[in-house]
mmCIF file as gemmi writes it, N, C-alpha and C atoms, coordinates in Angstrom:
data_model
loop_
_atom_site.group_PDB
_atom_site.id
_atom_site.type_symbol
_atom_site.label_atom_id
_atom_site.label_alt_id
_atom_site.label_comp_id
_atom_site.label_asym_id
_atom_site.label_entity_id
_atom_site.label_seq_id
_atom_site.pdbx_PDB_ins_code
_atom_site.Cartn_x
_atom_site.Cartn_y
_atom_site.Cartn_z
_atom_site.occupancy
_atom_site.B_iso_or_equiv
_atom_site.pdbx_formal_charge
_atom_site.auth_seq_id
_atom_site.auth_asym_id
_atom_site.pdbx_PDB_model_num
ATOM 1 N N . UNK Axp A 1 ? 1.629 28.034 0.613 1 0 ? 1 A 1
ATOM 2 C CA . UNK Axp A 1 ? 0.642 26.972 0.512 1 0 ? 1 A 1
ATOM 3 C C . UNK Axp A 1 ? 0.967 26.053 -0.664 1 0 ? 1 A 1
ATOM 4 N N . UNK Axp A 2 ? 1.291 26.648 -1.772 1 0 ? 2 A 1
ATOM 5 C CA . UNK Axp A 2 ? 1.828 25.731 -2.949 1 0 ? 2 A 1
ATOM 6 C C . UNK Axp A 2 ? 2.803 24.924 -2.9 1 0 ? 2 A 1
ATOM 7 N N . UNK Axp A 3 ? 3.812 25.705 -2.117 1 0 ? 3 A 1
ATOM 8 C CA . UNK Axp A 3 ? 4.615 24.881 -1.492 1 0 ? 3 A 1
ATOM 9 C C . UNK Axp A 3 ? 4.765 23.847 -0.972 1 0 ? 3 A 1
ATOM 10 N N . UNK Axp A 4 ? 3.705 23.67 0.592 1 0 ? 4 A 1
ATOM 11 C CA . UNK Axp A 4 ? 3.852 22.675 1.18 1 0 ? 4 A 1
ATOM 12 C C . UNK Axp A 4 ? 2.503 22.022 0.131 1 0 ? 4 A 1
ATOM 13 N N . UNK Axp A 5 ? 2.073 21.614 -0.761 1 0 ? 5 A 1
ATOM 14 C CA . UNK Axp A 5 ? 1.394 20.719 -1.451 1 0 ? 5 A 1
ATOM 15 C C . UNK Axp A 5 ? 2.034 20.012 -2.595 1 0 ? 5 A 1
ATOM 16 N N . UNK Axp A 6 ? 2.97 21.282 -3.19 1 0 ? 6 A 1
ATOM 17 C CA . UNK Axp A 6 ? 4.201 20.264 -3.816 1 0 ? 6 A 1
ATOM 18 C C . UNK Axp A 6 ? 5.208 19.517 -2.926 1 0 ? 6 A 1
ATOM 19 N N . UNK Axp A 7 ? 5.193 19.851 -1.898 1 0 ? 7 A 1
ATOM 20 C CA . UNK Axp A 7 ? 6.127 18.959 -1.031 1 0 ? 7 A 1
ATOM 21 C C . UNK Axp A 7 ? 5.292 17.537 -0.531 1 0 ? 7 A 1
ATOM 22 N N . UNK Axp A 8 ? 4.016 17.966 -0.158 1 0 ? 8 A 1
ATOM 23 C CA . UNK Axp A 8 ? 3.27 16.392 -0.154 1 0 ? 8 A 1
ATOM 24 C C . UNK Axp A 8 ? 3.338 15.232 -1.424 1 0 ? 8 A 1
ATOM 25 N N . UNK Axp A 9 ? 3.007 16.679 -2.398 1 0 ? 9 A 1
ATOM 26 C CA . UNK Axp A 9 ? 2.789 15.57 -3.765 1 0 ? 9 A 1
ATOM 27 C C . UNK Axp A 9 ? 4.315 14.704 -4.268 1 0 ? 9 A 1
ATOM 28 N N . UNK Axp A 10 ? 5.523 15.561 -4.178 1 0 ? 10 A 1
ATOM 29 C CA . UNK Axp A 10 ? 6.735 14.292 -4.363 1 0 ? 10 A 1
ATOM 30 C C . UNK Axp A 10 ? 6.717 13.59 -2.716 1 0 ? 10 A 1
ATOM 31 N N . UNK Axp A 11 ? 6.553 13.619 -1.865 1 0 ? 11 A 1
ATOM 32 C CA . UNK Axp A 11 ? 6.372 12.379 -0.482 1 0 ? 11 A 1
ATOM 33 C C . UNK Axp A 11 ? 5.476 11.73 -1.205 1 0 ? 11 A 1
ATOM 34 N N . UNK Axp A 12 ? 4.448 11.891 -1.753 1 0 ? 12 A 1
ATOM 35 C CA . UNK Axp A 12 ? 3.521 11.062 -2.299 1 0 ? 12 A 1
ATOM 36 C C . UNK Axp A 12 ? 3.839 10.118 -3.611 1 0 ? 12 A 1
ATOM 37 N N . UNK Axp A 13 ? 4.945 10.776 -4.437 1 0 ? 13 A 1
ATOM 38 C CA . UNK Axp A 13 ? 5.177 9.921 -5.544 1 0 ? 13 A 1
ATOM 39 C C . UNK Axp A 13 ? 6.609 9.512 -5.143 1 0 ? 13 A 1
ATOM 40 N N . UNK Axp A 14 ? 7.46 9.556 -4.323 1 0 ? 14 A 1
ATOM 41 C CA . UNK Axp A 14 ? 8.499 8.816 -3.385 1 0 ? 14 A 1
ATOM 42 C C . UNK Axp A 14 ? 7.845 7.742 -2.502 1 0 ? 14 A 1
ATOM 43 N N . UNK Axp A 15 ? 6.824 7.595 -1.99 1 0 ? 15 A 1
ATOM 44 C CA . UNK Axp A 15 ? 6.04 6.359 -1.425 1 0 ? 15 A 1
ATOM 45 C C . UNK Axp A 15 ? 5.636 5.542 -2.24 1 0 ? 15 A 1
ATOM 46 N N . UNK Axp A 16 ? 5.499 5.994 -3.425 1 0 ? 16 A 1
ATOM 47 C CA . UNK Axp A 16 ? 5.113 5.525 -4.645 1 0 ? 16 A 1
ATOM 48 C C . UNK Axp A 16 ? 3.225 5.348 -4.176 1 0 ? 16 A 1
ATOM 49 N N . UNK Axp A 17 ? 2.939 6.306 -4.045 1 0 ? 17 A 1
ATOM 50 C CA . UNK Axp A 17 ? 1.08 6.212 -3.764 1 0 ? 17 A 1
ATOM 51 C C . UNK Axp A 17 ? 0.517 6.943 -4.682 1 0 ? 17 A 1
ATOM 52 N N . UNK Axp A 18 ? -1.027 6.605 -5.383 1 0 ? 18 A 1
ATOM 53 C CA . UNK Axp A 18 ? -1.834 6.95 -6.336 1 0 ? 18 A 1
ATOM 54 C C . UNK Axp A 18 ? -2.964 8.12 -5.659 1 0 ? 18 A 1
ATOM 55 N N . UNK Axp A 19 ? -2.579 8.531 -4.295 1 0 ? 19 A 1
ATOM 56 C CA . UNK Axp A 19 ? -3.261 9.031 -3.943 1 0 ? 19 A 1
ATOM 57 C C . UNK Axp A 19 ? -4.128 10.539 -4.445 1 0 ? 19 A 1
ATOM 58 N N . UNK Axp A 20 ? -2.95 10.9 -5.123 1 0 ? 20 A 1
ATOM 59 C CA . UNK Axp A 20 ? -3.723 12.284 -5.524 1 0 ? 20 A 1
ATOM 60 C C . UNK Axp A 20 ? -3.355 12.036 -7.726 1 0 ? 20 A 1
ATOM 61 N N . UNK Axp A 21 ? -3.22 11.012 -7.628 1 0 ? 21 A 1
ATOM 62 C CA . UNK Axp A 21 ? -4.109 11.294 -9.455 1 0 ? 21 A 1
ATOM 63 C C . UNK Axp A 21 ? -4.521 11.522 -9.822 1 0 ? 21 A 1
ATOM 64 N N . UNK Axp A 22 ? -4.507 12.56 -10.73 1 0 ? 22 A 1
ATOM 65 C CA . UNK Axp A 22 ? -5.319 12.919 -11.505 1 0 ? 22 A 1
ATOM 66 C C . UNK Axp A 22 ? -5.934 14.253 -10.878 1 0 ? 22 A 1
ATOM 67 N N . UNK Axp A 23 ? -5.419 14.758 -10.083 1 0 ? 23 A 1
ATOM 68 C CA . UNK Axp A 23 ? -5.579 15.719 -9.186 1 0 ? 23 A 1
ATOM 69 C C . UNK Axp A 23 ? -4.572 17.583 -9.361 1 0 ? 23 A 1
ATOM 70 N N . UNK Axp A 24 ? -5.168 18.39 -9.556 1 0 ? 24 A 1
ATOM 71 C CA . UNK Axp A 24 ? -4.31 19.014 -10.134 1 0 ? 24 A 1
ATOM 72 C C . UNK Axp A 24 ? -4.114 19.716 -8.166 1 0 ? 24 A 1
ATOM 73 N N . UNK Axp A 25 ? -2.903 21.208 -8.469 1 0 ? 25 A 1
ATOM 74 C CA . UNK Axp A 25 ? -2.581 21.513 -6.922 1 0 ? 25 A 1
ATOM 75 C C . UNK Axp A 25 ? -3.618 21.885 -6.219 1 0 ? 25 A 1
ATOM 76 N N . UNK Axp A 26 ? -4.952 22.529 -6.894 1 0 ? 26 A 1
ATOM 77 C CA . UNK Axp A 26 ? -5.898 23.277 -6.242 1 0 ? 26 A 1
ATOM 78 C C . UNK Axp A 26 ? -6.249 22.335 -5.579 1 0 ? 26 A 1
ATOM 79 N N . UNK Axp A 27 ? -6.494 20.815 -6.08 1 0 ? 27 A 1
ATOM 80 C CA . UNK Axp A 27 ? -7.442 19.976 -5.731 1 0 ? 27 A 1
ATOM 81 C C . UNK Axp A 27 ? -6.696 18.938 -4.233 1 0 ? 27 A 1
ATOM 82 N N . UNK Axp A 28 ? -5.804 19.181 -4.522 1 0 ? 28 A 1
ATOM 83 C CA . UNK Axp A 28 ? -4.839 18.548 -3.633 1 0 ? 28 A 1
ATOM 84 C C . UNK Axp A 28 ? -5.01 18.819 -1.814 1 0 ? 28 A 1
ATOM 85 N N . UNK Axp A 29 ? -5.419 17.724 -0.833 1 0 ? 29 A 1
ATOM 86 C CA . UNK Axp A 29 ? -5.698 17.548 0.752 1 0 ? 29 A 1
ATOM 87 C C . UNK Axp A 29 ? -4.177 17.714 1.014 1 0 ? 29 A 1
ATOM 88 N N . UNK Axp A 30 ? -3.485 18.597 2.274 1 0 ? 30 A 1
ATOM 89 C CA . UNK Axp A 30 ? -2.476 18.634 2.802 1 0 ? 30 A 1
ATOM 90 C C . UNK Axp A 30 ? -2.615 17.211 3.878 1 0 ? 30 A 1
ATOM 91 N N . UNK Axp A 31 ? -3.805 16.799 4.06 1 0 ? 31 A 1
ATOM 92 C CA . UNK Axp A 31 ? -3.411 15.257 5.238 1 0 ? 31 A 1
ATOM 93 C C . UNK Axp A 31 ? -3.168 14.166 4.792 1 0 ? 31 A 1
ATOM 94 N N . UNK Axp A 32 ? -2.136 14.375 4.061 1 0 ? 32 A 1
ATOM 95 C CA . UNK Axp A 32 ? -1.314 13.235 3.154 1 0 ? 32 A 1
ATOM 96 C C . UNK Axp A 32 ? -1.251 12.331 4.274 1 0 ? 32 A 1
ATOM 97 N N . UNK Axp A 33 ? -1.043 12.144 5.059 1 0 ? 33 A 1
ATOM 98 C CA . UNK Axp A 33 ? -1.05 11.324 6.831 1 0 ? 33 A 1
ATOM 99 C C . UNK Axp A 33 ? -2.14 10.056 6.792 1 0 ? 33 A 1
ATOM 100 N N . UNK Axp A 34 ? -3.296 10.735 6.791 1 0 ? 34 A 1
ATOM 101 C CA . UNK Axp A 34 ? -4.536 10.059 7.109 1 0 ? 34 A 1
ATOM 102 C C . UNK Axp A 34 ? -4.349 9.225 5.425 1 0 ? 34 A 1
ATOM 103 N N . UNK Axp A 35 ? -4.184 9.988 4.624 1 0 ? 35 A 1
ATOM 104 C CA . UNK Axp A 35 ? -4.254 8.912 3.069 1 0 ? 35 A 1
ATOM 105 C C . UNK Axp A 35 ? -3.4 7.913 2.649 1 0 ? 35 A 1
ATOM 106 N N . UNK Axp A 36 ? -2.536 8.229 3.425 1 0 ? 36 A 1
ATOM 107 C CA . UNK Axp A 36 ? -1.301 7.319 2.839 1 0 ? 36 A 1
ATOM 108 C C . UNK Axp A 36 ? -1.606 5.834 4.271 1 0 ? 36 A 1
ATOM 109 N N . UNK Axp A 37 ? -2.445 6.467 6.114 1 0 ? 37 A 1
ATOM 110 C CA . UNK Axp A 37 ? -1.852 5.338 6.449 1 0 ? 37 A 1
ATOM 111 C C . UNK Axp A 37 ? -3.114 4.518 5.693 1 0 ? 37 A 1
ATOM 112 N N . UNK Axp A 38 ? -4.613 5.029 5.237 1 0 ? 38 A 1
ATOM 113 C CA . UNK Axp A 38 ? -5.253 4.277 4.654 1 0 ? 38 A 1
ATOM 114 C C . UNK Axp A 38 ? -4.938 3.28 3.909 1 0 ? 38 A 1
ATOM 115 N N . UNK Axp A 39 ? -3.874 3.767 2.873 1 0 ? 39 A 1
ATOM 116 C CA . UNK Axp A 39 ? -3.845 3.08 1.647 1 0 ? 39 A 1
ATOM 117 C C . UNK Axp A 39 ? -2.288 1.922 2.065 1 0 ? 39 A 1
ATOM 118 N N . UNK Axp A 40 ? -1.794 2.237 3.724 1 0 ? 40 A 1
ATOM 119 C CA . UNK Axp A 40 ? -1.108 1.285 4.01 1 0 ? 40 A 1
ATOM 120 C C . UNK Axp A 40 ? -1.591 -0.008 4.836 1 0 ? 40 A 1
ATOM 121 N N . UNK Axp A 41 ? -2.837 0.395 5.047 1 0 ? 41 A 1
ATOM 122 C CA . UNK Axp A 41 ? -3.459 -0.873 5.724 1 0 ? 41 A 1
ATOM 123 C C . UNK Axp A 41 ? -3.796 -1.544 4.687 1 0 ? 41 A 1
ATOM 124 N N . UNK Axp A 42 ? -4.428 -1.541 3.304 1 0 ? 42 A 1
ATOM 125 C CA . UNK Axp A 42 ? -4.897 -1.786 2.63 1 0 ? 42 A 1
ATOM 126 C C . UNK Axp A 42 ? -3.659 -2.62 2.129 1 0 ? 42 A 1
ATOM 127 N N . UNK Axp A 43 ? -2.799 -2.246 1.971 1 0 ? 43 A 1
ATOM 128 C CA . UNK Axp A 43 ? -1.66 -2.69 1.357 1 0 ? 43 A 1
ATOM 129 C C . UNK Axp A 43 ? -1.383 -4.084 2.359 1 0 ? 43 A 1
ATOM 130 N N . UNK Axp A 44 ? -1.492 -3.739 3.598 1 0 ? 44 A 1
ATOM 131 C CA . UNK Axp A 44 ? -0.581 -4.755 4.204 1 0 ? 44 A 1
ATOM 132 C C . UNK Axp A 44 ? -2.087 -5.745 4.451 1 0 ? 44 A 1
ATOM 133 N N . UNK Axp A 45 ? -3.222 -5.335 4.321 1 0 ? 45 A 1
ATOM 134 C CA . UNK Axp A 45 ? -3.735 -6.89 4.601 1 0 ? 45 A 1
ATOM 135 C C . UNK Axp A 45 ? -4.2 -7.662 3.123 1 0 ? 45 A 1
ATOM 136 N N . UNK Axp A 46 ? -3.442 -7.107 1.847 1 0 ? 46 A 1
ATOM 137 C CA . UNK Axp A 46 ? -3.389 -7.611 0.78 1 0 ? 46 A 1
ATOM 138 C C . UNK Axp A 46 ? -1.923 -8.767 0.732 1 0 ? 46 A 1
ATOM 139 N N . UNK Axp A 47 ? -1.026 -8.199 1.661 1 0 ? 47 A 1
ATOM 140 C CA . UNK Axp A 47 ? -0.007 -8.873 2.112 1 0 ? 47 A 1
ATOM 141 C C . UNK Axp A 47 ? -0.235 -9.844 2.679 1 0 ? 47 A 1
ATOM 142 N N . UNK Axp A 48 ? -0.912 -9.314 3.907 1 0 ? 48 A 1
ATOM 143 C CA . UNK Axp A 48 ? -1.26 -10.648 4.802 1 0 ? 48 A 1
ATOM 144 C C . UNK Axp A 48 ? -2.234 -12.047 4.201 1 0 ? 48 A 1
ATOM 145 N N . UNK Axp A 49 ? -3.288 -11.853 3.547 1 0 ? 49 A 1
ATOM 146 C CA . UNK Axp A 49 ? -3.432 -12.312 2.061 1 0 ? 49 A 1
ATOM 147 C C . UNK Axp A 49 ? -2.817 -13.337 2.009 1 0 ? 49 A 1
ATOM 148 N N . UNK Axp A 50 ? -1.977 -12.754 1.07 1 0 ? 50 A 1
ATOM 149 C CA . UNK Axp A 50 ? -0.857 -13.619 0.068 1 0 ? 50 A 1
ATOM 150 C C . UNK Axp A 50 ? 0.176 -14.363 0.685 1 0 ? 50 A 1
ATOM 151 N N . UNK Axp A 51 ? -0.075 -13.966 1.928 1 0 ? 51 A 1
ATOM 152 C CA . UNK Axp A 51 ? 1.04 -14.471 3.29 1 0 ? 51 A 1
ATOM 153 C C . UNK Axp A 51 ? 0.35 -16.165 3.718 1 0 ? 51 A 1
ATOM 154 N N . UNK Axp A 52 ? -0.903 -15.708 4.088 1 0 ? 52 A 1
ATOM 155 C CA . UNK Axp A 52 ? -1.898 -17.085 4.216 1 0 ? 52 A 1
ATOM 156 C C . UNK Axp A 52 ? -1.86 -18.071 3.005 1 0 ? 52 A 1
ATOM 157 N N . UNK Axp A 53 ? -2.315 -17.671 2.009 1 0 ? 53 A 1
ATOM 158 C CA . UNK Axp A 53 ? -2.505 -18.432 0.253 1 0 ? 53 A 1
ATOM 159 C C . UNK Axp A 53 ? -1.115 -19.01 0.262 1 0 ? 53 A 1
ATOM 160 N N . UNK Axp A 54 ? 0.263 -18.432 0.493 1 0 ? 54 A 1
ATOM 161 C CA . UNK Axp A 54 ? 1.114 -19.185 0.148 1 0 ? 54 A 1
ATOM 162 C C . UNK Axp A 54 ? 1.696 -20.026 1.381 1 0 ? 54 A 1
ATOM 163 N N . UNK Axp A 55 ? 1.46 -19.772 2.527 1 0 ? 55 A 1
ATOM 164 C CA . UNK Axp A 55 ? 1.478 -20.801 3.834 1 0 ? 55 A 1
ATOM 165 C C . UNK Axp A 55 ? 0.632 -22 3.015 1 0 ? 55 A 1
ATOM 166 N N . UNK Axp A 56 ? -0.686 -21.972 2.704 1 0 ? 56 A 1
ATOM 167 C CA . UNK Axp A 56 ? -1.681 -22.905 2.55 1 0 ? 56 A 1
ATOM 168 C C . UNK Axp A 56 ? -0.787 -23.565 1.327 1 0 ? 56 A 1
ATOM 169 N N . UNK Axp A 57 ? -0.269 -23.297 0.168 1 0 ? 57 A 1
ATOM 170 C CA . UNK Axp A 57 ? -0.104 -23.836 -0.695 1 0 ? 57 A 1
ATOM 171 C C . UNK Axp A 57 ? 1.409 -24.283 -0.171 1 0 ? 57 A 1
ATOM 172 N N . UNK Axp A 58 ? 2.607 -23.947 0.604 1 0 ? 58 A 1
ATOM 173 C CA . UNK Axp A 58 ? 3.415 -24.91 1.008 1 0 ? 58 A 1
ATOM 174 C C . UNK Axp A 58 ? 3.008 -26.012 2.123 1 0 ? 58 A 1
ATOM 175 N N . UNK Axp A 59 ? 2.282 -25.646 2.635 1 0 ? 59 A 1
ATOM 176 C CA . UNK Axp A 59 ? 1.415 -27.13 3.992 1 0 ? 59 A 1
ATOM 177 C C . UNK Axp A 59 ? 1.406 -28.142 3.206 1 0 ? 59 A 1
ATOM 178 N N . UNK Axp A 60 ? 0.349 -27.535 1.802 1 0 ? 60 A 1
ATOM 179 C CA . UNK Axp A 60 ? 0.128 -28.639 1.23 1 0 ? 60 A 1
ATOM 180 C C . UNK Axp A 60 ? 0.877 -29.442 0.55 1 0 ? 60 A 1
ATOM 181 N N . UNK Axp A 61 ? 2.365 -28.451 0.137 1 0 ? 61 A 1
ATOM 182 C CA . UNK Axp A 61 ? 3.333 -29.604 -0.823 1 0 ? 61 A 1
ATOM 183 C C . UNK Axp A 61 ? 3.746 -30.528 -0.163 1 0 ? 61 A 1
ATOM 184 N N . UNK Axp A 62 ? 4.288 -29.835 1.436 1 0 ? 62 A 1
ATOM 185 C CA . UNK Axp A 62 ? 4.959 -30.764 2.065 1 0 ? 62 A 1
ATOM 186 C C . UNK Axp A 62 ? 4.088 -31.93 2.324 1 0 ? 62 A 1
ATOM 187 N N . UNK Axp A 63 ? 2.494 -32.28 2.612 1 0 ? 63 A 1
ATOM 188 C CA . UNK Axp A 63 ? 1.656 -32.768 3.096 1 0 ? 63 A 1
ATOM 189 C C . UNK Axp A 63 ? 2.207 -33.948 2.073 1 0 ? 63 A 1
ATOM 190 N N . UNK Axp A 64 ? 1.589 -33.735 0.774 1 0 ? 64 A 1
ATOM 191 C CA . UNK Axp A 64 ? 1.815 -34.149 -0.603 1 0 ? 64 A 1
ATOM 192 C C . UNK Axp A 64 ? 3.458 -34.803 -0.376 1 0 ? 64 A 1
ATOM 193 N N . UNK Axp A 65 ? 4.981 -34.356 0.02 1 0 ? 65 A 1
ATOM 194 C CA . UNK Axp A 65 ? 5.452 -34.921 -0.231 1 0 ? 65 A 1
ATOM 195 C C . UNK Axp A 65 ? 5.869 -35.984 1.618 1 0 ? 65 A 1
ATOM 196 N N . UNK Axp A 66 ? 4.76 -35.751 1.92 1 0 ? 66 A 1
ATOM 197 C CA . UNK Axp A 66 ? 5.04 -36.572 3.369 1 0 ? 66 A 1
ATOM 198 C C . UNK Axp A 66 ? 5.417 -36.22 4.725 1 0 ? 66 A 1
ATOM 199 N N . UNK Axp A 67 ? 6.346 -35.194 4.557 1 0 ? 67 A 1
ATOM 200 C CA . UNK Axp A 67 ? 7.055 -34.337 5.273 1 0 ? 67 A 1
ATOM 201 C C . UNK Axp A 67 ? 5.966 -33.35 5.886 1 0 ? 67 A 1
ATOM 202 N N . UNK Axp A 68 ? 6.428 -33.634 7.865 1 0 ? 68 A 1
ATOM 203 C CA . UNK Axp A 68 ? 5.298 -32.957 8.617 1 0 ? 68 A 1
ATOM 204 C C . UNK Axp A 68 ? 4.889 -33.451 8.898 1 0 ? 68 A 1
């Protein structure tokens, strides 16, 4: 059992995820699965985000320099 929870916890710090900080082994969920895809949706619509904001802010240069 210790085992496979140290084996989650480096998959977990090789993904580079905060998921179990501060967390010692006792405390540690084996459905590293369900946490990690959480914290990958989260990730990617912080992406998608920053994907829009910087579409919006090149529209506008080109707008600004005529072009389009």
């Amino acid at each position: 059992m210790q085992l496979a929870k140290m084996s989650k916890l480096l998959m977990a710090i090789e993904l580079d995820t905060k998921v179990y900080k501060g967390k010692s082994l006792d405390d540690l969920d084996l459905d590293l699965g369900t946490q990690m895809m959480v914290q990958n949706q989260k990730m990617q619509r912080k992406a998608e985000l920053v994907l829009v904001q910087t579409s919006g802010v090149v529209a506008s240069m080109l707008m600004d320099l005529g072009v389009g």
